[in-house]
C-alpha positions, 0 to 999 in steps of 0.5 A: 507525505513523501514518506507514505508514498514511499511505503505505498510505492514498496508495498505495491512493488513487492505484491508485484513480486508476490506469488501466493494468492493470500501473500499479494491479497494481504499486501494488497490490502496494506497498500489500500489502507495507507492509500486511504490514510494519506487520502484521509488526511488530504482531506482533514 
């Protein structure tokens, strides 16, 4: 679980630093399915 945060945590952190549109929006949508993996097996 730790270790998804962190991925979560890294991915939003580098969107952040991000500075093309595309660049953020797919680092963005890496971070959601990891959010929904975590959230996914929370609930399993």
């Amino acid at each position: 679980m730790k270790n998804i945060n962190k991925k979560y945590a890294e991915i939003i952190h580098q969107a952040d630093k991000a500075v093309g549109r595309k660049e953020v929006v797919s680092l963005l949508k890496k971070a959601a399915m990891i959010k929904s993996e975590s959230e996914e097996n929370l609930a399993a």
